[in-house]
N, C-alpha and C positions, 0 to 999 in steps of 0.2 A: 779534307782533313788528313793528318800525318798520320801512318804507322804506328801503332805503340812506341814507344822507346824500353831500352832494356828496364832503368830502374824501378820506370812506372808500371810494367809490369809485373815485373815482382812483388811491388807493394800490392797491385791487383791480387795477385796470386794469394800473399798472407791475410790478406781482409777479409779475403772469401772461405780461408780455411777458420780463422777464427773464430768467422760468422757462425760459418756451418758447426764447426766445434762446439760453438756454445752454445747450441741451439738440441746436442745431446749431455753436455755435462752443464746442468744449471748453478753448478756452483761459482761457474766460470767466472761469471761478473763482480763476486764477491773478493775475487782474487787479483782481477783485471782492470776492473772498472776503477774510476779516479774518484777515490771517497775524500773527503775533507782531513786536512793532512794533522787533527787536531781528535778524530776521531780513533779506536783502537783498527778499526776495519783495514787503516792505510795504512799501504805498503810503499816501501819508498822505488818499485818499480812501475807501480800504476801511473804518474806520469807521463811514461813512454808505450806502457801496454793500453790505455785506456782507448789511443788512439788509433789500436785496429780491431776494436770493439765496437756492436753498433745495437740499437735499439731494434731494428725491425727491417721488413726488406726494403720498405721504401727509404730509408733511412739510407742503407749504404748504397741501396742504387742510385740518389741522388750524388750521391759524394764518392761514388766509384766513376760514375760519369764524368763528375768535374774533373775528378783527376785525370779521366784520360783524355780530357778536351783542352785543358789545360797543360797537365803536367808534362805532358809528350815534347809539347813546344817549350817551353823552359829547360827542360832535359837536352833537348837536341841543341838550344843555344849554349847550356852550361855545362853542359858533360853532369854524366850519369856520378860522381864523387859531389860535386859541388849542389847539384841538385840534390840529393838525398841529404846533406849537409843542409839544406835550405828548407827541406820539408820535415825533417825532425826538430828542427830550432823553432821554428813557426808550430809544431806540434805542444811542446815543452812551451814556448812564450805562452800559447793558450792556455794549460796547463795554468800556469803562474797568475795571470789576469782574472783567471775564474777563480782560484784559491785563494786568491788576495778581496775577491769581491765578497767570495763567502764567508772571511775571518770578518770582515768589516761588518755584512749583516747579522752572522751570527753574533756578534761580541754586542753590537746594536742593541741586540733585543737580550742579550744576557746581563747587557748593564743593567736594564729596564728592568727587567725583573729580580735581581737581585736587592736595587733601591727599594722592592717593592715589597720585599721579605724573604725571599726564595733565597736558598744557599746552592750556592754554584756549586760544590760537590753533586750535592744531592741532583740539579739540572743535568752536570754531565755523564752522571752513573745513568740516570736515568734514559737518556738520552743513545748511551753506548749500549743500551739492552734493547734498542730499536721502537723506543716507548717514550711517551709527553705526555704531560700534564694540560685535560681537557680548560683544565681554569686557566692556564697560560693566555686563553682566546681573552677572555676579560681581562687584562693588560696590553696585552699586543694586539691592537686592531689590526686587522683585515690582511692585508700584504704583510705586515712586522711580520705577524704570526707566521706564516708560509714562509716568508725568506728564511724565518729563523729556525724555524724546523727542517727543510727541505734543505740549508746549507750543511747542516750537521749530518742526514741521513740520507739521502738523496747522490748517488754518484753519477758521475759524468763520464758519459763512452762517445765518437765517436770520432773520426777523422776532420770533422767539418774546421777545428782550429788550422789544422794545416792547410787544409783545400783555402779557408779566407787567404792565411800569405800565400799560395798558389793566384789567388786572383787578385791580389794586391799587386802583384809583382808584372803580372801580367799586363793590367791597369797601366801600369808608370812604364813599364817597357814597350806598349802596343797602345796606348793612348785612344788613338782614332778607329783601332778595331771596332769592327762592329758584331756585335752577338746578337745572336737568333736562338734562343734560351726556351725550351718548350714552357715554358712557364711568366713567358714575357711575350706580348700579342702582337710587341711592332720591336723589330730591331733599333739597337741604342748602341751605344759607343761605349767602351769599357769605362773609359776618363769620368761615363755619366755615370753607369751602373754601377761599379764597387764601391765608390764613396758612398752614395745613395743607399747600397743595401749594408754598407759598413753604421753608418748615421741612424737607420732603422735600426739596427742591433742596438749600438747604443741607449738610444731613446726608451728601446723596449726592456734592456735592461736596470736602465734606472728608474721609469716611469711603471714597471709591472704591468704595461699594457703592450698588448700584440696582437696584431691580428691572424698569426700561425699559430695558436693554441699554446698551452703549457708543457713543460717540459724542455723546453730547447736552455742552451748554458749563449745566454746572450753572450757574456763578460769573457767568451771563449773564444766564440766569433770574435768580436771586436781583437784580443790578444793577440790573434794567429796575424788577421790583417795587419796591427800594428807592429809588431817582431816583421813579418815580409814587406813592410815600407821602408822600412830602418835598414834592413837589412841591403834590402836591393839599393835604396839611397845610396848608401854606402860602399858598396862594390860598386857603384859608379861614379861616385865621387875620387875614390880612389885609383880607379881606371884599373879594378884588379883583375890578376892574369890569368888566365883557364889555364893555362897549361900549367899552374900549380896543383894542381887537384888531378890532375893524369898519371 
């Protein structure tokens, strides 16, 4: 395995202070973290801060890891400009795919209950004081309920949107790579594994079923991978030039 590279480093560097930071100023997340861009909480820089935020230590050591097994190599082919250009974009597309997922749910269960007496005022005051309405559960069965609470209150932290187009990219660049992934018992081929665990996202985020427990932004996952397919398609389609970005 390669050396660090410069960029990836440094994003090393700020992940770990952020981490650590917020782990003595608890406010941090309120401020950081990527709230629902409908709610008063969001700030229109959470998009970009959200993503060197992290829930816990396994959390950014899984996704500090990737970045450095990944991102090292993608840096060293694309230069330290075009790479941080690629891994903020795939940041931001996440961003975008989880926001658009959560207007959709929330609005979902805000029609529902509106047709059903409720005044949308009253839902979103309510709502912006960090508070629901126990009787919402009798209209919104089961998952409604959860999606449409949890997309309103509920913010989204960590880098994992960018790390998916870090292994999208990687995927369609190194196809026949094979990874040996502490968390995968027999080695597999990227071409097999990112689709696969792109598709699992998916699945889990429209079906409400997963077998990694709750809490993860499926709809972020899936984002980051689809911005870094697009993206890298594209710079090869175009046949475009590193040494613009130098």
């Amino acid at each position: 395995m390669m050396n660090v590279t410069p960029v990836v480093k440094q994003l090393l560097i700020m992940n770990i202070i952020f981490f650590i930071g917020s782990q003595f100023v608890l406010t941090a997340d309120s401020y950081f973290a990527l709230y629902y861009f409908e709610s008063p909480m969001f700030k229109f820089w959470q998009p970009l801060t959200h993503m060197f935020m992290h829930g816990g230590i396994m959390h950014i050591a899984f996704n500090m890891f990737a970045l450095y097994s990944f991102g090292s190599n993608l840096e060293y082919i694309w230069g330290g400009k075009k790479f941080l250009f690629f891994y903020i974009s795939c940041g931001l597309g996440a961003a975008l795919i989880h926001s658009l997922a959560n207007y959709y749910q929330f609005h979902s269960g805000l029609d529902i209950l509106i047709e059903n007496g409720y005044n949308k005022i009253d839902i979103i005051n309510l709502l912006s004081e960090g508070k629901y309405n126990l009787h919402w559960q009798e209209i919104l069965i089961g998952s409604d309920f959860n999606n449409f609470v949890q997309s309103f209150l509920v913010p989204a932290v960590g880098a994992s949107g960018a790390i998916y187009g870090l292994l999208a990219a990687f995927a369609f660049l190194f196809p026949n790579a094979v990874l040996s992934l502490m968390f995968i018992p027999v080695p597999i081929k990227a071409k097999y594994f990112v689709p696969v665990l792109v598709l699992f996202d998916l699945f889990s985020g429209v079906t409400g079923n997963t077998l990694m427990g709750g809490g993860i932004a499926h709809f972020a996952h899936v984002g980051g991978a689809l911005f870094g397919i697009i993206m890298v398609w594209f710079w090869k389609k175009n046949q475009f030039n590193d040494k613009r970005w130098n």
